[in-house]
SENUNU-857764 format. One line per field, with one value per residue (C-alpha): x, y, z; residue number from 1; residue in three letters. Coordinates in steps of 0.05 Angstrom, whole numbers, plus 5000, padded with zeros to 4 digits. Example, Ala and Ser with C-alpha at 12.3 -4.5 7.8 and 13.67 -1.06 7.14 Angstrom:
REM residues 2
X: (5246;5273) .
Y: (4910;4979) .
Z: (5156;5143) .
nr: (1;2) .
rest: (ALA;SER) .
This chain:
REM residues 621
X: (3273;3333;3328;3349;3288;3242;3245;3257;3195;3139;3184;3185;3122;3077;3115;3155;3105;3036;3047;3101;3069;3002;3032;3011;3087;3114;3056;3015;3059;3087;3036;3050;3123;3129;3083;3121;3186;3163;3130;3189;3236;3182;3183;3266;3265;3215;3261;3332;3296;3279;3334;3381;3340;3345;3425;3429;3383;3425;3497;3465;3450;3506;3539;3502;3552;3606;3563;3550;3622;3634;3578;3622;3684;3652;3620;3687;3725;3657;3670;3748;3741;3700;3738;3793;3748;3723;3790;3807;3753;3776;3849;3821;3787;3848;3888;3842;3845;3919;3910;3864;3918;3967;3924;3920;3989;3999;3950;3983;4044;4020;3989;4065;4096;4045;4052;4126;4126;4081;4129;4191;4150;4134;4214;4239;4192;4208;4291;4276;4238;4299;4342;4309;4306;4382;4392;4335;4377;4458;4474;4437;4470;4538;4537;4500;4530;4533;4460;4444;4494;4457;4388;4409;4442;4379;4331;4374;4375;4304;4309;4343;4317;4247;4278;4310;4241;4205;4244;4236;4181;4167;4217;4170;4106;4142;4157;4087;4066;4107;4081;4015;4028;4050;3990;3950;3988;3977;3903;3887;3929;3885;3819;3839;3853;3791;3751;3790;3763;3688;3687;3717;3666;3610;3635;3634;3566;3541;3574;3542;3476;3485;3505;3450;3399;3436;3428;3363;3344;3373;3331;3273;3298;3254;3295;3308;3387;3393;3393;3432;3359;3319;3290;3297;3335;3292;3305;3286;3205;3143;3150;3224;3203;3146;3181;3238;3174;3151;3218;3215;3148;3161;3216;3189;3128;3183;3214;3149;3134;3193;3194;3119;3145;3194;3168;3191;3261;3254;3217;3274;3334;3303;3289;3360;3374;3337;3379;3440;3427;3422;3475;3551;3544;3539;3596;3603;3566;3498;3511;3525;3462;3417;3447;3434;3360;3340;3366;3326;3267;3293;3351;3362;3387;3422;3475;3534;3610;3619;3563;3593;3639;3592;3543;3571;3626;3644;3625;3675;3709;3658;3602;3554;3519;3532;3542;3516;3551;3517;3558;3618;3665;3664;3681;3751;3776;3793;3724;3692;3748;3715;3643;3686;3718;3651;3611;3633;3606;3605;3577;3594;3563;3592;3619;3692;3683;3638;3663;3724;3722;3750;3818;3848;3906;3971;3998;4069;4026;3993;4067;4096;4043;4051;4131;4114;4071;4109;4063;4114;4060;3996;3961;3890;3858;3871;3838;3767;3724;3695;3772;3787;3721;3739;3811;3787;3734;3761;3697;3705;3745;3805;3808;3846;3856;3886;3901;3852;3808;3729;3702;3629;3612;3538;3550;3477;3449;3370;3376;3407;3378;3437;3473;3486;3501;3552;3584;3600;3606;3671;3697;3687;3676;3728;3651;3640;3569;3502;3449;3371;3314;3306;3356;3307;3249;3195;3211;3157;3128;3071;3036;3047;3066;3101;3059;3066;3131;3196;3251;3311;3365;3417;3478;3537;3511;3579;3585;3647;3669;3657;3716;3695;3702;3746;3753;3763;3725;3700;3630;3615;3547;3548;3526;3472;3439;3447;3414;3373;3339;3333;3306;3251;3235;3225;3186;3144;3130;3101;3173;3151;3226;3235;3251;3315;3378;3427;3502;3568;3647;3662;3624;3626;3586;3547;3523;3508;3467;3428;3409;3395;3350;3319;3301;3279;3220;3205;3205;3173;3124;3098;3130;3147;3206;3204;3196;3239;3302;3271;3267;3335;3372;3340;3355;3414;3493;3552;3565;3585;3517;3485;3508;3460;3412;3374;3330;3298;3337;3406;3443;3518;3541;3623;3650;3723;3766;3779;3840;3902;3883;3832;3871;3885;3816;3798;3852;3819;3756;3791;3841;3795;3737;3694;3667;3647;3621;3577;3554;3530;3496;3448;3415;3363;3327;3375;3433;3453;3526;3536;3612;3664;3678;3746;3767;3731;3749;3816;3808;3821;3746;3712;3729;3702;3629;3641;3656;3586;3541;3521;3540;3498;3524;3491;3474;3459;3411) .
Y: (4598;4554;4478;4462;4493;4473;4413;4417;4451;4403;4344;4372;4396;4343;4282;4281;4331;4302;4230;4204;4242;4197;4131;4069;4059;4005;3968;3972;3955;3897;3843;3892;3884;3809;3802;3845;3806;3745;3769;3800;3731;3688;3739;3744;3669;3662;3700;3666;3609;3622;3660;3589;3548;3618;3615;3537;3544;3597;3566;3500;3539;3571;3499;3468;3469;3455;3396;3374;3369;3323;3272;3275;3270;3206;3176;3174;3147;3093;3068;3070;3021;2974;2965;2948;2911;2869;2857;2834;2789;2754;2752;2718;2661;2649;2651;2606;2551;2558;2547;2491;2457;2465;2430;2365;2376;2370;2314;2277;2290;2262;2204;2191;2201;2167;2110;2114;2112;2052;2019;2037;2009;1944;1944;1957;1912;1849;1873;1860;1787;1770;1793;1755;1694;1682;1707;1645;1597;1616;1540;1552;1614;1594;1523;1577;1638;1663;1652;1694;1742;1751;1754;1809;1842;1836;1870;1919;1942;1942;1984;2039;2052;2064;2102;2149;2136;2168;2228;2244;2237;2278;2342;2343;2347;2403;2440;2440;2452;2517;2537;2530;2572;2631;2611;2625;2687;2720;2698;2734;2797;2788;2777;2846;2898;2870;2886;2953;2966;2951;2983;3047;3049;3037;3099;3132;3103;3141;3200;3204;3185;3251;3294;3263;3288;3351;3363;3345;3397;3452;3436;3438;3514;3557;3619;3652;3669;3746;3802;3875;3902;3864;3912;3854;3783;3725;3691;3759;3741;3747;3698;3729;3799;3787;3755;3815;3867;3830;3831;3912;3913;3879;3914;3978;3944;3927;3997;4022;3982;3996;4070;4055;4021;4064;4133;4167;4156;4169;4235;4254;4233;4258;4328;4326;4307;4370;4407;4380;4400;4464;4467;4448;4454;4376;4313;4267;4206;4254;4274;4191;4172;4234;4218;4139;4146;4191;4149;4091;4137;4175;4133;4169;4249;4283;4323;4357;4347;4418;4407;4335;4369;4415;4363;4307;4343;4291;4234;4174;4134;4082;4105;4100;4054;4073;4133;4139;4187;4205;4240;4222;4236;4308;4298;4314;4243;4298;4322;4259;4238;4263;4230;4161;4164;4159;4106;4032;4023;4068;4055;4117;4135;4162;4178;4192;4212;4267;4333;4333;4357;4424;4418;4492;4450;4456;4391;4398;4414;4347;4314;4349;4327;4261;4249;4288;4226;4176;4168;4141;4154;4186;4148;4166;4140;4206;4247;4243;4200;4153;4133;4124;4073;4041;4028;3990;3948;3877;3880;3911;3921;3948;4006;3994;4065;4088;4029;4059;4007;4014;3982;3950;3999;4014;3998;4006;4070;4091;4166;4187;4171;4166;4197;4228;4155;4137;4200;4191;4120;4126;4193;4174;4101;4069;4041;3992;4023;3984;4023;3989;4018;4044;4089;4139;4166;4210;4282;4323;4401;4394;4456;4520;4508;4442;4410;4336;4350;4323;4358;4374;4325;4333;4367;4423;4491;4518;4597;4621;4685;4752;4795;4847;4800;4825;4768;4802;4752;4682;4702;4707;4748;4704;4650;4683;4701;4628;4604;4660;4645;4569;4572;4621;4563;4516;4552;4589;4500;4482;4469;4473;4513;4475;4416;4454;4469;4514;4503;4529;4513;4588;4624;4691;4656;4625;4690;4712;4653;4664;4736;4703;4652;4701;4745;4687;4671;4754;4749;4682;4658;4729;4713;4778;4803;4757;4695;4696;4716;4655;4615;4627;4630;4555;4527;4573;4562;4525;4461;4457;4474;4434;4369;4323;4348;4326;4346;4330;4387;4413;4465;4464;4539;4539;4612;4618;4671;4655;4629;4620;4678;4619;4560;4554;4562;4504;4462;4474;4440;4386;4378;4308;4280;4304;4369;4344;4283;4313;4367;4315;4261;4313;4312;4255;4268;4323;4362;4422;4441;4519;4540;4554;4488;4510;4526;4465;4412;4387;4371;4307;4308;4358;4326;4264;4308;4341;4269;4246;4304;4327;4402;4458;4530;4583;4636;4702;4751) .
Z: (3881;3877;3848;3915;3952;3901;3915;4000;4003;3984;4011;4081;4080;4043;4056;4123;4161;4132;4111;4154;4209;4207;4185;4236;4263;4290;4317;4260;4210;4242;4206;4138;4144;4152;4091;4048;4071;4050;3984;3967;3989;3941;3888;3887;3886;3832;3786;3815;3788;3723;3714;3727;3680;3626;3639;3627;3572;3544;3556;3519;3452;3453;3461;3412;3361;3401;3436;3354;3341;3415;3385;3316;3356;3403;3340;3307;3377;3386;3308;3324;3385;3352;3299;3348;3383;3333;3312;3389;3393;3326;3351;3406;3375;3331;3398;3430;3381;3393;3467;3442;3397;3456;3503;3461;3448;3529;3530;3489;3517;3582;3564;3523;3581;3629;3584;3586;3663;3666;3614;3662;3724;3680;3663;3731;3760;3708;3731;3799;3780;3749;3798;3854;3816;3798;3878;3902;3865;3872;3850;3779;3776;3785;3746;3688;3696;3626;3619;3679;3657;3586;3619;3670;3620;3579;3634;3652;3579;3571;3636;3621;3551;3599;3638;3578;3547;3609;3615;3537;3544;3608;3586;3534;3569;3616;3546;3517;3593;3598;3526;3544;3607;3563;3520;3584;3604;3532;3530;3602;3577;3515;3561;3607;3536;3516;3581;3585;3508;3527;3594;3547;3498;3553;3571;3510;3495;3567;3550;3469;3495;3546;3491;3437;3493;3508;3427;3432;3484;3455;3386;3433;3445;3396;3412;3340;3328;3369;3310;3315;3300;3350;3409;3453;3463;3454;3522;3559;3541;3584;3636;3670;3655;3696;3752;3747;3749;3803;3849;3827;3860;3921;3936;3930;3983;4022;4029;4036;4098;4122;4124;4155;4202;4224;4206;4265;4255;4186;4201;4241;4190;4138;4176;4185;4109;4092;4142;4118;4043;4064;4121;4131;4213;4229;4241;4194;4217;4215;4147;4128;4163;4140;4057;4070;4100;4038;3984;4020;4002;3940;3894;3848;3857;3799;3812;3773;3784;3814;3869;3886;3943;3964;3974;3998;4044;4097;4063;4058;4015;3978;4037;3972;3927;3849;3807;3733;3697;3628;3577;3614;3552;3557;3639;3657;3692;3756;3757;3773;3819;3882;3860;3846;3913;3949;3907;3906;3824;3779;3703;3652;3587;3545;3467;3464;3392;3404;3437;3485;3553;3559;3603;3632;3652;3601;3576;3609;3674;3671;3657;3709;3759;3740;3740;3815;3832;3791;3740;3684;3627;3617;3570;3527;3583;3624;3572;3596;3649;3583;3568;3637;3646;3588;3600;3673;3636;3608;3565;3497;3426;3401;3354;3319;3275;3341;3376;3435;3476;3474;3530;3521;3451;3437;3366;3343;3314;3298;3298;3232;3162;3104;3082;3161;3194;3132;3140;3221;3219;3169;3195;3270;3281;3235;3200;3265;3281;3246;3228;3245;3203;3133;3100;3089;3138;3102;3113;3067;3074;3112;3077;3036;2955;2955;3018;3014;2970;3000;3024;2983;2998;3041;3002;3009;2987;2965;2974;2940;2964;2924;2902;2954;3012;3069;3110;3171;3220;3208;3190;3121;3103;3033;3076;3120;3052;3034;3104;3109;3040;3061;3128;3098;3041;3104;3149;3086;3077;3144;3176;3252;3280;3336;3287;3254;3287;3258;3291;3273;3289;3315;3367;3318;3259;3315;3349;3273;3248;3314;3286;3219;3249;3293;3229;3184;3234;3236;3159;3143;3197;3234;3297;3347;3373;3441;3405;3350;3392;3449;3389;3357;3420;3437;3352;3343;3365;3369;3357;3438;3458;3415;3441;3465;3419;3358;3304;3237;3189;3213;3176;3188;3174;3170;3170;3170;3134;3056;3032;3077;3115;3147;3144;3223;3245;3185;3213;3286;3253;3224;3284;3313;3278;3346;3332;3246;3291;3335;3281;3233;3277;3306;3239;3236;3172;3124;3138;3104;3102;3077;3069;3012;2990;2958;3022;3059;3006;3031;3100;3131;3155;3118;3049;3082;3079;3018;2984;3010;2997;2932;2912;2895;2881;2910;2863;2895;2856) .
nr: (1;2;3;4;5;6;7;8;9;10;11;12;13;14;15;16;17;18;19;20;21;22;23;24;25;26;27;28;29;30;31;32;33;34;35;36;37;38;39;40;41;42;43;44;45;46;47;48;49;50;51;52;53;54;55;56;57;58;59;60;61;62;63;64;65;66;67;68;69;70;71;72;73;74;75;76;77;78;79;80;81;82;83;84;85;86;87;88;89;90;91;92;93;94;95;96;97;98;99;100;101;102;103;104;105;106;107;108;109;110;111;112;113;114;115;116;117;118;119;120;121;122;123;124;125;126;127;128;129;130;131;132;133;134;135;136;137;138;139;140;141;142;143;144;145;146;147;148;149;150;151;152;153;154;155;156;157;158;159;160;161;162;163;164;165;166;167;168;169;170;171;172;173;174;175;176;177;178;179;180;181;182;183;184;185;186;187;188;189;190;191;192;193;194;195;196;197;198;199;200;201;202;203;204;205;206;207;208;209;210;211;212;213;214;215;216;217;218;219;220;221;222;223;224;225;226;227;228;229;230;231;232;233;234;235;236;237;238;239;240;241;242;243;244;245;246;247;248;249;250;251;252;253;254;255;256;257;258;259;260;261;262;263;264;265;266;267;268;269;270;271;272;273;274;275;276;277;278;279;280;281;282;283;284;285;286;287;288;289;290;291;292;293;294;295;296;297;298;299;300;301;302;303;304;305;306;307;308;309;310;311;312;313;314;315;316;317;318;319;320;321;322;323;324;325;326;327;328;329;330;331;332;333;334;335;336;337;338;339;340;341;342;343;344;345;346;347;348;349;350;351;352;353;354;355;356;357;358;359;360;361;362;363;364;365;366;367;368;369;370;371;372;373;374;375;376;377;378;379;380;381;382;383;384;385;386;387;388;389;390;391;392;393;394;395;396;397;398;399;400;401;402;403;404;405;406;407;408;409;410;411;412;413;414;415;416;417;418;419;420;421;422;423;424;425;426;427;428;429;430;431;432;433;434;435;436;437;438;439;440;441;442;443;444;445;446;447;448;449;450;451;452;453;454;455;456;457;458;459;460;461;462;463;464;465;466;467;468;469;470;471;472;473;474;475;476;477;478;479;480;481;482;483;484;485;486;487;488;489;490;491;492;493;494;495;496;497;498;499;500;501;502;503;504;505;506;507;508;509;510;511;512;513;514;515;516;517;518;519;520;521;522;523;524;525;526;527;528;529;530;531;532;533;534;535;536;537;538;539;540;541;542;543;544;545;546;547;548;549;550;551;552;553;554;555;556;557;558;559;560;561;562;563;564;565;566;567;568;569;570;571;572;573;574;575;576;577;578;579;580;581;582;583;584;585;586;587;588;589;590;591;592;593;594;595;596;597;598;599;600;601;602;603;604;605;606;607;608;609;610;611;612;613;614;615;616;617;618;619;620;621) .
rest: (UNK;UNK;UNK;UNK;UNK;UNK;UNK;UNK;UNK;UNK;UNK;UNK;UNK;UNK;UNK;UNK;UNK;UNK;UNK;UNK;UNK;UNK;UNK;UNK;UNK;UNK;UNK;UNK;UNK;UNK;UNK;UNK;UNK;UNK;UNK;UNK;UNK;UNK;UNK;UNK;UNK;UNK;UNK;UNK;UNK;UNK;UNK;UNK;UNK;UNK;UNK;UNK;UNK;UNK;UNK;UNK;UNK;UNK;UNK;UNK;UNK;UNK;UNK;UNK;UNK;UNK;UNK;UNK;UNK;UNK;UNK;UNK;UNK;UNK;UNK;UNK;UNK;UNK;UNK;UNK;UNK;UNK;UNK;UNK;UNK;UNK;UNK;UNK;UNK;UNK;UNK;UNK;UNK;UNK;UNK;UNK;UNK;UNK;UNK;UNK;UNK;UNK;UNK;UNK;UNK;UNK;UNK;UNK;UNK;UNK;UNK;UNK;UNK;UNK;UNK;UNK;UNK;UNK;UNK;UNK;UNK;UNK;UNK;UNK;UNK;UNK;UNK;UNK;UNK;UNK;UNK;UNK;UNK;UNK;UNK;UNK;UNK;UNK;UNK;UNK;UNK;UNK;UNK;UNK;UNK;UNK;UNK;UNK;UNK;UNK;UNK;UNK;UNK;UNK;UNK;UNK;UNK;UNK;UNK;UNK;UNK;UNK;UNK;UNK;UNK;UNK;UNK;UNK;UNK;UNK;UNK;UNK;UNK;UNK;UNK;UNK;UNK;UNK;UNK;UNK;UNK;UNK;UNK;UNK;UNK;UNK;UNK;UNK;UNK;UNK;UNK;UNK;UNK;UNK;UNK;UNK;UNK;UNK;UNK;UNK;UNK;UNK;UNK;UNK;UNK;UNK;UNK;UNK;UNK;UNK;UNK;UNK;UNK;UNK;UNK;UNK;UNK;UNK;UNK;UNK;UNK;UNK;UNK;UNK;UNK;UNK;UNK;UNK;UNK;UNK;UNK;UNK;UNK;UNK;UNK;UNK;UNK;UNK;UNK;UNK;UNK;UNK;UNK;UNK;UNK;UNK;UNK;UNK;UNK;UNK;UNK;UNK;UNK;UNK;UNK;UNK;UNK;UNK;UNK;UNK;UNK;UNK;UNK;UNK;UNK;UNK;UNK;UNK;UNK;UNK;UNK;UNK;UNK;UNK;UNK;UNK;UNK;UNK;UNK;UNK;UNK;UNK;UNK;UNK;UNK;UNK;UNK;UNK;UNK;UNK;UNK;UNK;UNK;UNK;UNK;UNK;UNK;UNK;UNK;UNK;UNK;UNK;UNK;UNK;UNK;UNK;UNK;UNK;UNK;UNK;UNK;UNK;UNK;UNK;UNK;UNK;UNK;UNK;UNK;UNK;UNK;UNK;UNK;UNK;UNK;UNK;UNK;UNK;UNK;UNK;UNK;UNK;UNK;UNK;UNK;UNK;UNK;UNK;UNK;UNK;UNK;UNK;UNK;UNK;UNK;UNK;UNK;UNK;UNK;UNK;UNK;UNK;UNK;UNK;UNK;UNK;UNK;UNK;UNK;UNK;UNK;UNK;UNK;UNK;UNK;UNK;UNK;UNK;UNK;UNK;UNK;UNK;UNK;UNK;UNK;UNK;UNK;UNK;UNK;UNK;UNK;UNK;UNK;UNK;UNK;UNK;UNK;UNK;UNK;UNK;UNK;UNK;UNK;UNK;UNK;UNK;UNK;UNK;UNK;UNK;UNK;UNK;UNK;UNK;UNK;UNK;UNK;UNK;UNK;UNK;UNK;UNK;UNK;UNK;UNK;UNK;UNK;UNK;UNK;UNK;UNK;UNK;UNK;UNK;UNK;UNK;UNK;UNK;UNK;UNK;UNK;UNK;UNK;UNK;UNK;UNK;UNK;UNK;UNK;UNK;UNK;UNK;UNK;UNK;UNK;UNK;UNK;UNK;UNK;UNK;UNK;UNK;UNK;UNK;UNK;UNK;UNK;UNK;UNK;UNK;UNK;UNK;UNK;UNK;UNK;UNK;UNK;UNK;UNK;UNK;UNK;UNK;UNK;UNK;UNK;UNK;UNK;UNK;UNK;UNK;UNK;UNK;UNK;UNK;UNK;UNK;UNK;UNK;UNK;UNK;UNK;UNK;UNK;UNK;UNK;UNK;UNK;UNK;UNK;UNK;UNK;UNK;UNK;UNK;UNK;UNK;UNK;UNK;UNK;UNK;UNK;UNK;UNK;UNK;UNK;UNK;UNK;UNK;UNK;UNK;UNK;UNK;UNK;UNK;UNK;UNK;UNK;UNK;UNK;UNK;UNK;UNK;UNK;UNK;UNK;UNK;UNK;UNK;UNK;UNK;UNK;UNK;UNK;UNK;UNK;UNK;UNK;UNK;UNK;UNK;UNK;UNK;UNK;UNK;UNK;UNK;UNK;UNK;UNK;UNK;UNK;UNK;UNK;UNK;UNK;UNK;UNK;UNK;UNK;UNK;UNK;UNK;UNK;UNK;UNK;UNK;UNK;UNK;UNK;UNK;UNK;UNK;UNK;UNK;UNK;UNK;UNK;UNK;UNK;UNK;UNK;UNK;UNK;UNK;UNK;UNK;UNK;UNK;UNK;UNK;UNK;UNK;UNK;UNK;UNK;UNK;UNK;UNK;UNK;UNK;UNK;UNK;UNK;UNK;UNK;UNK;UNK;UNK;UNK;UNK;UNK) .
């Protein structure tokens, strides 16, 4: 029975034909539904809620300093200002006496030449006395002439020095008048800085005191500083993962009801999802509405690339919610095209320094293709689906080794102990990865001779060829003895097989090691025919199949023809830093690497191992 049918069967027969089948409907789950609406409205706002006061909580730590430096910064600008203001103020009181000595300057000046006018009034009026006097009595004037010529000659005199007196004496009050006009002028320019400079540090006082109890929140904060090693952020606690469990829940009460409500329409699309998984015979819209109504009840379906065309034939562009794609760096970016087209997000995950996808399509091909399209350049980006992602994704680092853009890395590891994570993290990862936990896990012989013993290290069991060696294919019986004779030591301790994985480079030495596995279990832990080969076919391979994968020991078994006779299929190997990559990091606890390290010694990545494992020569009895 197909996957496909495995699964059809019990969902058309248990859940669209027996529970949607006797579900209340409409009418009964009209109450239900508007309770689950609003439950699910309260719930969503609940965590909107404390997910605002989370954000502003978090942008004010990560302000603090920032918000320390503004108080520095208005500190410095308050202390500034009232120095100048301090200094304004004492200006002023130096320019007010000024105005102040100007003033009795002008009252002086006034009562001078107030006093001068009075003295001109007296003058002119004792003029006019005289004038009238010698005109009341002409005979007295004429018989005494020069007398009345002296005495007019007299008051005329004393009148005009009060006039000249007067207007001295007023061009100098108008003098210290327009001084002390200026004096007023300056003094009210004086009077308006100065406002300007308080109104500007009342200001600056508002804005410190906002920022001294911004600071003072954000002390109030008892959120620890986040750690590479921490299993969760601080702010994520109790209270929000609640309320986000609680939004889960209500939707899923909320779909619920709503599939109750409606469970004769939903019998019938999903009858006709069923038939349109396992028929092409319907339009377009059916197949839309029959995909949409099952992923309201199912969201998630796995799927591979190959099956995408097949599965969702006739559905258009973005018609979807989101695609996950795991592994996506061994995905050709054409495979996934078709999936991309029909989702509106897509998130991949993915390694681009573990194995490469595996592209029939020749290089010139590609570049022919594109200059076809006008494509001016096919970047690293069209290498795989990861590459692709992370070239669209603004989030990220440069690598720089290879100038290639990682977009949003994963840069924590827990799988490998040392010296496995060392190893990949500075032949692979350019040493950007962080390792969380100890450098060692215990990794001991549960039973047999040494129980409680731990394993040997990891290391390089070197296997120089013989003199009778041939070298006609990559596999090289010296190392079967080698594994063969190690394997038994670990399953003769208690090693449980499933927790060793043998992998090689070449599919030859990999179809060997799978015999030598195979008879290593006969030999060492009484297993039959059937098991051993189910056994070895599962632990035994190639590095290709063994992505993905992990266990505790992992013996890395090279092959390749000795001497030059083997230097392409070694340069093959060390080609990328993928396949070593891969190889190492599915050891968690030891890795064994058996090969000729003469011949293994000098490659860009190999030597990289060799430098980090210790060496032990295989002596064969």
């Amino acid at each position: 029975m197909s996957n496909k049918n495995r699964f059809l069967w019990p969902f058309k027969n248990e859940f669209i034909y027996k529970s949607l089948k006797y579900m209340p409907g409409e009418r009964g789950s009209r109450t239900n539904w508007a309770k689950a609406r609003n439950d699910f409205n309260a719930a969503l706002k609940k965590e909107e809620s404390i997910r605002a006061r989370k954000i502003a909580q978090y942008n004010l730590m990560r302000s603090y300093t920032g918000l320390c430096n503004q108080r520095s910064n208005l500190l410095a600008e308050l202390k500034t200002l009232n120095e100048q203001l301090h200094g304004m103020k004492a200006s002023r009181s130096r320019y007010v006496g000024q105005v102040q000595s100007v003033e009795r300057q002008m009252s002086d000046a006034g009562q001078a030449a107030n006093n001068a006018q009075a003295a001109w009034e007296q003058a002119d009026g004792i003029c006019q006395v005289h004038l009238s006097y010698w005109k009341a009595h002409p005979l007295r004037s004429f018989f005494h002439s020069r007398e009345r010529q002296q005495d007019e000659l007299k008051v005329r005199t004393d009148l005009e020095q009060a006039r000249r007196a007067k207007q001295h004496f007023d061009e100098q009050a108008g003098a210290v008048h327009q001084r002390l006009q200026s004096f007023y002028r300056g003094l009210e320019v004086g009077d308006q800085k100065l406002g300007e400079c308080q109104k500007q540090i009342a200001t600056l006082t508002g804005q410190l005191a906002t920022v001294e109890r911004q600071i003072a929140e954000a002390e109030q904060i008892q959120w620890p500083r986040p750690d590479i090693s921490d299993d969760h952020v601080a702010w994520m606690d109790q209270e929000w993962s609640k309320a986000r469990t609680e939004v889960y829940i209500k939707a899923l009460a909320l779909h619920q009801q709503a599939v109750m409500g409606a469970s004769r329409q939903f019998m019938c699309n999903l009858s006709l999802a069923c038939a349109v998984m396992q028929s092409n015979g319907f339009t377009d819209d059916e197949k839309l509405v029959a995909w949409q109504t099952f992923f309201l009840v199912i969201p998630v379906v796995s799927s591979s690339f190959a099956s995408i065309s097949r599965m969702f034939s006739g559905i258009g562009k973005e018609a979807l919610g989101w695609a996950i794609v795991d592994e996506a760096g061994q995905a050709l970016p054409q495979a996934a095209a078709g999936l991309l087209q029909r989702v509106k997000h897509a998130v991949a995950v993915g390694d681009p320094m573990q194995l490469q996808p595996v592209d029939t399509m020749s290089k010139p091909m590609r570049e022919l293709l594109a200059s076809t399209h006008h494509l001016q350049h096919l970047g690293p980006e069209s290498e795989n689906m990861q590459a692709l992602v992370d070239y669209q994704t603004p989030c990220g680092l440069l690598d720089e080794t290879d100038d290639h853009w990682l977009g949003m890395p994963l840069v924590v590891h827990r799988r490998c102990d040392e010296p496995m994570f060392s190893i990949c993290n500075d032949m692979a990862y350019s040493g950007r990865m962080v390792r969380v936990g100890p450098e060692h896990q215990p990794c001991a012989y549960p039973s047999g001779p040494h129980a409680g013993d731990e394993l040997p290290a990891s290391c390089w069991y070197d296997v120089p060829p013989n003199s009778d060696e041939t070298g006609r294919t990559r596999w090289r019986p010296q190392e079967g003895y080698e594994l063969h004779k190690r394997l038994c030591g670990l399953f003769q301790g208690g090693i449980d097989p499933t927790n060793i994985l043998v992998i090689a480079p070449f599919r030859a030495v990999a179809n060997q090691v799978r015999d030598t596995f195979a008879d290593a279990l006969r030999q060492c832990t009484g297993c039959n025919d059937s098991e051993a080969s189910r056994l070895a076919s599962s632990q035994a391979g190639t590095v290709h199949t063994s992505q993905g994968r992990e266990a505790d020991v992992v013996f890395i078994v090279l092959g390749s023809r000795a001497g030059k006779r083997g230097e392409g299929s070694r340069s093959w190997v060390n080609g990328s830093p993928n396949l070593l990559n891969v190889a190492v990091s599915r050891a968690k606890r030891r890795v064994y690497v058996v090969g000729n390290l003469a011949d293994w010694k000098n490659g860009p990545f190999t030597s990289r191992i060799a430098k980090d494992l210790p060496v032990e020569t295989s002596i064969r009895a």
